[in-house]
N, C-alpha and C positions, 0 to 999 in steps of 0.2 A: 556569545551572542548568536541569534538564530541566525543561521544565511538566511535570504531569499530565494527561494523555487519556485519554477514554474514546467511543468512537466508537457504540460499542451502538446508538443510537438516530439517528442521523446517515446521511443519503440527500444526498447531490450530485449534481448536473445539470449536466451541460455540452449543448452541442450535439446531439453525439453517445455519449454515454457516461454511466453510472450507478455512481457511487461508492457503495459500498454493504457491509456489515458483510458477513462470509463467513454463507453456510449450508452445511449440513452438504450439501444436494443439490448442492453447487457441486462434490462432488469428482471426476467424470467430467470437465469442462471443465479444471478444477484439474490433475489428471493428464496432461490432450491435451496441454497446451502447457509443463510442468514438466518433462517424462522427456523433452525435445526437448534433443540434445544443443548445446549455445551459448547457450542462453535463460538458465540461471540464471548460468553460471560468471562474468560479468563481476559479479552479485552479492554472487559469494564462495560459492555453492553448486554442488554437481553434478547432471548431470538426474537426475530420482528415478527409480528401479528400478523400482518398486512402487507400487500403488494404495493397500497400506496403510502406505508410507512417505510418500503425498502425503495420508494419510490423517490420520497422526497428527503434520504438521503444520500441516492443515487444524483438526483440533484447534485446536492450538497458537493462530492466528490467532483464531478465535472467542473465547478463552480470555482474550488477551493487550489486546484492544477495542481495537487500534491500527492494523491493518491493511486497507483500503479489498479489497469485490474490483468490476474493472472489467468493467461490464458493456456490452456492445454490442451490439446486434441478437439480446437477448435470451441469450446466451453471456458468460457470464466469460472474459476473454481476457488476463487481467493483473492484477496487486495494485499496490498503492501503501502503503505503510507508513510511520507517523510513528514516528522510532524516536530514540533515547535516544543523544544523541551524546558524544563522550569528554570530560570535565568537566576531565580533568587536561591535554587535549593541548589544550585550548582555553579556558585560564582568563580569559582577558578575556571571556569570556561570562558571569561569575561572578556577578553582578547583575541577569542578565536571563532570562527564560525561556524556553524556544526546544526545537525536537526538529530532527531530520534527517530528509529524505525519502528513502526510499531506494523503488525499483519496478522493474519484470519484465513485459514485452511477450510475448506469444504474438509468432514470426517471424512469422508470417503475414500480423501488421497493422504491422508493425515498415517505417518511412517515410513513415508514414501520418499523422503530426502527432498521434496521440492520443493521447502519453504527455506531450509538452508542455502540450495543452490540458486532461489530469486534473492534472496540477501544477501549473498557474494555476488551476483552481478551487479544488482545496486549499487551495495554499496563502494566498490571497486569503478563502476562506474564515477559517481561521486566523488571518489578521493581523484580519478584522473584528469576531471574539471578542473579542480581546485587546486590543483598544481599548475596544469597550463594557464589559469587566471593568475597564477600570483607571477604569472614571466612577463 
């Protein structure tokens, strides 16, 4: 079953990097590395046209409280999103609660270990919840 998230209020720290809810000033950064054409399509999206297409799904992210944005040396360079994975292609997860991680690198930083190193914080974060919730 999907758990429920809400990230609103949720600031992560790695090394290098700051997990952190979107702002709306993030959509310049948002834009540089979204309209870059190969960055999103292995996502499943195409780069965005537009500053009010990365506009209104910057939107979307603030809206939705699931979506991390990565921040680096002061710059958003990438998102990380806990997202809602398919209950019917995956039903032996039927009794447990759990999301999908799904994320997007600015090319720039892309070789650089830090899409690994925001998905072991996460997700380590996440599993730490959900042990002190089940006490």
């Amino acid at each position: 079953m999907n758990a429920e998230i809400d990230i609103s209020g949720v600031t992560l720290h790695t090394e290098r990097l700051i997990l952190r809810p979107w702002r709306l000033t993030d959509l310049e950064d948002f834009y540089a590395y979204a309209s870059v054409d190969g960055v999103g399509q292995m996502a499943g999206w195409k780069p965005h046209a537009s500053r009010e297409e990365s506009r209104m799904i910057l939107d979307r992210f603030i809206g939705e409280k699931k979506t991390f944005a990565l921040e680096y040396q002061g710059k958003v360079i990438g998102s990380l999103g806990i997202e809602k994975y398919n209950t019917g292609r995956f039903s032996e997860f039927a009794d447990q609660k759990g999301r999908e991680i799904g994320y997007v690198l600015s090319k720039k930083y892309w070789g650089q270990g830090l899409m690994p190193e925001a998905v072991k914080e996460c997700s380590c974060t996440v599993r730490k919840q959900a042990t002190e919730n089940k006490r």
